[in-house]
C-alpha positions as CSV (number, residue, x, y, z in Angstrom):
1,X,0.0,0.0,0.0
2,X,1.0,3.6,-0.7
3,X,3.1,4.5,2.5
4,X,1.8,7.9,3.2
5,X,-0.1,8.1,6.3
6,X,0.5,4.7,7.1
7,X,-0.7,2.9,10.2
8,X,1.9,0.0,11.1
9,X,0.0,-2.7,13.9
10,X,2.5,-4.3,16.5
11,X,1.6,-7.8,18.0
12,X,2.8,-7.6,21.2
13,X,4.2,-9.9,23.8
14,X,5.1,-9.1,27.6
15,X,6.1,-10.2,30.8
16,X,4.1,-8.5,32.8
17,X,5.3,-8.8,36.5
18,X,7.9,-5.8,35.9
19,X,5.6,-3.1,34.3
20,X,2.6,-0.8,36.5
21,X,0.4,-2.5,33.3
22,X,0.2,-1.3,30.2
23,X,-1.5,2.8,30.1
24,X,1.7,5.6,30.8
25,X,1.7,6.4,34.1
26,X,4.7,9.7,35.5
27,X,6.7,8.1,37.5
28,X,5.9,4.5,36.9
29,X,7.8,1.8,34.3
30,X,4.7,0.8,31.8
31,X,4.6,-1.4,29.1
32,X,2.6,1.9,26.8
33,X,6.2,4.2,28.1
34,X,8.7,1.3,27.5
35,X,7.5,0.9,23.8
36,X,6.9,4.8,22.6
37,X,11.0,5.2,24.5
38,X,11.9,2.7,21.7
39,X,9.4,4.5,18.8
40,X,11.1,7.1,19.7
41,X,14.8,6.2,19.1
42,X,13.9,4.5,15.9
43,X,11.7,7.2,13.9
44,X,13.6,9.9,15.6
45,X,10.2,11.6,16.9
46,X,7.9,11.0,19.7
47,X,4.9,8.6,18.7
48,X,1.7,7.5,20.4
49,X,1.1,3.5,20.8
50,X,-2.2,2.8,21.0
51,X,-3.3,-0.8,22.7
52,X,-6.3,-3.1,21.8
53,X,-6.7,-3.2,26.1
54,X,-5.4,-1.8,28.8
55,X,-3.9,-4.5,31.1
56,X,-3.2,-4.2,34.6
57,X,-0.1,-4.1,36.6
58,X,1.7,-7.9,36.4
59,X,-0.6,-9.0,34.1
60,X,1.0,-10.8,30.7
61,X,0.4,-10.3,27.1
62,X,1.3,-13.0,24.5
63,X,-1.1,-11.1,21.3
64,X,-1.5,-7.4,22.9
65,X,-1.9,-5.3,20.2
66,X,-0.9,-1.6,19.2
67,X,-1.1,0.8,16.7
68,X,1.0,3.8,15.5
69,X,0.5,6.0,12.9
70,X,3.4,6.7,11.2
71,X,4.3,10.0,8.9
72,X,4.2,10.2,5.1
73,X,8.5,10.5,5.3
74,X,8.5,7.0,7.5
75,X,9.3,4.4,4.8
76,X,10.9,2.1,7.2
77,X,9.7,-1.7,6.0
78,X,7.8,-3.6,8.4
79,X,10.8,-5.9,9.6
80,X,12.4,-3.0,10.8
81,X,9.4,-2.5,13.5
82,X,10.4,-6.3,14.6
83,X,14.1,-6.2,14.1
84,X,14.8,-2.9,15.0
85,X,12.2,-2.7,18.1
86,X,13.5,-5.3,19.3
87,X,17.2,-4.3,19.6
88,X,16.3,-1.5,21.7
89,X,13.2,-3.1,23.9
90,X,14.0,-4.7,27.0
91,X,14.1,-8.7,27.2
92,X,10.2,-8.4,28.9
93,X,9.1,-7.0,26.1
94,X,9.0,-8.0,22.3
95,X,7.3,-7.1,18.9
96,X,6.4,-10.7,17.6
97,X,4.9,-9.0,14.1
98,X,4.6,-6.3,12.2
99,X,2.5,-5.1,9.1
100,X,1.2,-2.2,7.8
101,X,-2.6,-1.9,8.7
102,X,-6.1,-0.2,6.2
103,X,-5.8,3.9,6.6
104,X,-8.2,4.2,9.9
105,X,-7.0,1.1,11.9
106,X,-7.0,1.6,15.5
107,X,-6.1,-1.2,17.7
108,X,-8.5,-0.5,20.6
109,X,-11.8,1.1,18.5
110,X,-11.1,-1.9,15.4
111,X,-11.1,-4.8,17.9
112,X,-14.0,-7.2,17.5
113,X,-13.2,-9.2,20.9
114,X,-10.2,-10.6,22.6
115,X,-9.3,-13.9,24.0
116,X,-7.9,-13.7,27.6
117,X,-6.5,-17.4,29.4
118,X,-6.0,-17.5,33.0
119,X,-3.4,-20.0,34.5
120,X,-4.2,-21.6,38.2
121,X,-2.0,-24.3,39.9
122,X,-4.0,-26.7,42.3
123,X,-1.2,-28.1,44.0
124,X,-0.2,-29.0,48.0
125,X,3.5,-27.4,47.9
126,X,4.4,-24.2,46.4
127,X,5.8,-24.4,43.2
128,X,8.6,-21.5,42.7
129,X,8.8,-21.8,38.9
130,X,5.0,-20.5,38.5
131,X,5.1,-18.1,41.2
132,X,5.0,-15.4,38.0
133,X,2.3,-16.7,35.6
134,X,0.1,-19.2,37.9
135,X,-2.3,-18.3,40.7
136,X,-1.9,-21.5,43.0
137,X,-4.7,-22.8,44.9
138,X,-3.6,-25.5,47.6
139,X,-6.5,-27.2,49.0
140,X,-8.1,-29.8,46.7
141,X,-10.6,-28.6,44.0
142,X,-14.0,-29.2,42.6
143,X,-13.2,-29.1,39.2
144,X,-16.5,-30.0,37.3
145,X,-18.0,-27.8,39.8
146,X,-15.9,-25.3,38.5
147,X,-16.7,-26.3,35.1
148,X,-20.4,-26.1,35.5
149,X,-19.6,-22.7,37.1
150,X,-17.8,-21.5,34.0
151,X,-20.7,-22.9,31.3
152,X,-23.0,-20.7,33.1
153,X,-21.5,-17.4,32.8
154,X,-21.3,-17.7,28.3
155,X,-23.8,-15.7,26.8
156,X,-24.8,-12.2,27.1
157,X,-25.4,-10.9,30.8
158,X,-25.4,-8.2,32.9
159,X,-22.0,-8.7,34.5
160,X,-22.2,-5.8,37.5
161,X,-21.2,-8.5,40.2
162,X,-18.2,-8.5,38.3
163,X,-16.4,-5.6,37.4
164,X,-14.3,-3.5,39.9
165,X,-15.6,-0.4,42.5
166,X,-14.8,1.9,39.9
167,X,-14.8,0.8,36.6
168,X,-16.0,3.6,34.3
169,X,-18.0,1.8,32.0
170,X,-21.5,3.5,31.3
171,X,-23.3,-0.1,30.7
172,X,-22.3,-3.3,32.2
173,X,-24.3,-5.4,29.7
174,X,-21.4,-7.9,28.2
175,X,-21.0,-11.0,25.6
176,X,-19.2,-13.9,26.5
177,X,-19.0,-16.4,23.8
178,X,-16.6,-19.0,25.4
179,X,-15.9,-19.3,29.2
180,X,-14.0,-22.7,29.0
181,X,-12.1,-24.5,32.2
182,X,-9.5,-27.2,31.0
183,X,-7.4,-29.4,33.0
184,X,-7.7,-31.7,36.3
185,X,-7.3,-31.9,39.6
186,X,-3.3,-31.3,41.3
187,X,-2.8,-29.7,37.9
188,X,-2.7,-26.8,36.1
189,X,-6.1,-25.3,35.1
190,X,-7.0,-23.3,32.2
191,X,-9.6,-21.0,31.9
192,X,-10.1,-19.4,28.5
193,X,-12.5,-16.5,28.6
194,X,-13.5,-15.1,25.1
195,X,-15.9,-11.7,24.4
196,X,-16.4,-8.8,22.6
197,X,-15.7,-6.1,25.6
198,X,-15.0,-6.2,29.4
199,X,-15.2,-4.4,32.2
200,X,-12.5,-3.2,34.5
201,X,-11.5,-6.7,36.8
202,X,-14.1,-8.5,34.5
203,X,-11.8,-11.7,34.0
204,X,-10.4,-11.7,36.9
205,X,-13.5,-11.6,39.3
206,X,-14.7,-14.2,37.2
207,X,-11.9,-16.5,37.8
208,X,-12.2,-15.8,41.6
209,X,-15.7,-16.6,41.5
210,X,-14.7,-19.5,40.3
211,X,-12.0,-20.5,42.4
212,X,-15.0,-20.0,45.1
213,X,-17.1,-22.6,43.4
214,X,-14.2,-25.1,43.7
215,X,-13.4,-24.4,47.3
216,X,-17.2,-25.4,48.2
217,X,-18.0,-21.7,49.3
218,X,-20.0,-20.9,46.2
219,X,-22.1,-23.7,44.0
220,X,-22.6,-23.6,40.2
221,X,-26.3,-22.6,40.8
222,X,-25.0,-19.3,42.6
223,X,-23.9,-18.0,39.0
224,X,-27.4,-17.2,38.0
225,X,-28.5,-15.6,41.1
226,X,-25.1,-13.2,40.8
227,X,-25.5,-12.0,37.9
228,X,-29.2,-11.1,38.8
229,X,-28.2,-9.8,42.3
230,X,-25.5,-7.9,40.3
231,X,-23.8,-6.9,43.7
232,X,-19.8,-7.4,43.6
233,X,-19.9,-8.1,47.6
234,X,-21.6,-11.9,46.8
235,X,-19.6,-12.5,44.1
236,X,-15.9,-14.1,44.5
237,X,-12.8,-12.2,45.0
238,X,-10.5,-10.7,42.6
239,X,-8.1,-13.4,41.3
240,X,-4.0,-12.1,41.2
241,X,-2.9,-10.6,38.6
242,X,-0.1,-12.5,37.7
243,X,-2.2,-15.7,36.7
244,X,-3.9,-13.4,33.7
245,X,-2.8,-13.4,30.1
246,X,-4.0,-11.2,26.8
247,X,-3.3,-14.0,24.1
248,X,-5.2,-12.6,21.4
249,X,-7.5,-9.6,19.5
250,X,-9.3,-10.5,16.9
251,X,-10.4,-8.2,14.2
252,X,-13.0,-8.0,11.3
C-alpha cells in the first residue's frame, strides 16, 4: 500500500510482573512508556502506541496489540518495526509481528473481541517456577463444579457482580462467547475466557468466582443468582494478577 499516512500494527508480547500495566503512568515503568522510549529512538520523533486493552499491573500479554501512525516520510519496512524494536526493547518485552494496517485502523476502537486465558495451579506445595504466571490454589478442587460454574457465565449478561468499584464503564451489559475451564485436579487449570468487551476486573473476578465454586464456598447454581443480584460483595474475590494473560484480538 502507498506509504503515506500509514498505520503499522504491532503484536505484542510481555512479561508483565515488571511493568505498573500497560497505560503511561509519570513516574511509573509501563509497558505503553517502554514501547513509545523505543518509537522514539527509531523514527527519531515522539509517537503514540495505542493498545487493543489496557492490562493491569503484572498482568502478561502473548497477542497485545498496538497501533502507531506513522508520517508520510516513514518508509521504514515492516521488519524494521520487529528487528529494529527489538534491539532496543527490554528482554520483557518483544514485537512478535509487524505489518502495515487499512488507513483508519485503531487497535483499541477496530477490535471485534479478545481472547484472555488465566493459569491456576491446584497443587499442595508451592511451586517457585509459577510463582510469575500461575495463581496457586492449595486445598483440593471441585473441578466440574468449577466447570459447570464456568458454562454458566457464556452468553450475554449483565456482568455488574463482576467488574471493579470503579470501573467507568456507562453499561455493564457484556457478551461472552466462550468461558471454558481445562485441565484436572493437582494440575494446572485453564480458563479461556473469550468476548467482545470487558469491564475493568471483568476476567479476573470471574476466575475468583470460580476459584470460590471449587473451594465449596460458592455452588454452580450461585452463577445465576449473581448476575441477577448484580452486587460485587456476593460475588468471588478478585483473582491475582499474575495468573492473567492477553493471548489474542481479533479483528473483522
Amino acid at each position: 500500500m502507498d506509504p503515506a499516512g500509514r498505520v503499522v500494527k504491532l503484536t505484542l508480547t510481555y512479561d508483565g510482573t515488571g511493568f505498573s500495566g500497560w497505560q503511561l503512568q509519570p513516574g511509573q515503568r509501563t509497558v505503553q512508556g517502554v514501547l513509545e522510549a523505543a518509537l522514539e529512538r527509531l523514527l527519531g520523533r515522539r509517537a503514540r502506541a495505542t493498545a487493543a486493552g489496557r492490562t493491569d499491573a503484572g498482568v502478561h500479554a502473548e497477542g497485545q496489540v498496538a497501533s502507531v501512525r506513522l508520517e508520510p516520510s516513514e518508509r521504514l519496512p515492516e521488519r524494521a518495526f520487529v528487528h529494529g524494536l527489538n534491539g532496543l526493547l527490554p528482554e520483557d518485552l518483544a514485537v512478535r509481528t509487524a505489518a502495515f494496517a487499512p488507513e483508519g485502523f485503531d487497535a483499541r476502537r477496530s477490535a471485534r473481541g479478545k481472547l484472555y486465558r488465566y493459569r491456576l495451579l491446584n497443587r499442595p506445595i508451592r511451586s517457585p517456577l509459577e510463582r510469575r504466571s500461575h495463581w496457586q490454589l492449595f486445598a483440593p478442587l471441585d473441578v466440574p463444579a468449577m466447570r459447570e460454574a464456568a458454562a454458566g457465565l457464556v452468553g450475554e449478561h449483565d456482568f455488574a457482580a463482576f467488574r471493579a468499584s470503579d470501573c467507568p464503564a456507562k453499561t455493564t451489559r457484556r457478551r461472552l462467547d466462550r468461558v471454558e475451564l481445562r485441565g484436572g485436579s493437582e494440575a494446572e487449570l485453564i480458563v479461556d475466557v473469550r468476548g467482545t468487551a470487558f469491564l475493568k476486573h471483568m476476567v479476573r473476578n470471574l476466575v475468583g468466582t470460580i476459584a470460590e465454586v471449587g473451594r465449596g464456598r460458592l455452588r454452580p447454581a450461585d452463577i445465576p443468582r449473581l448476575l441477577e443480584a448484580r452486587d460485587r460483595t456476593q460475588a468471588g474475590p478478585t483473582a491475582p494478577a499474575h495468573g492473567l494473560c492477553l493471548v489474542e484480538v481479533y479483528y473483522a
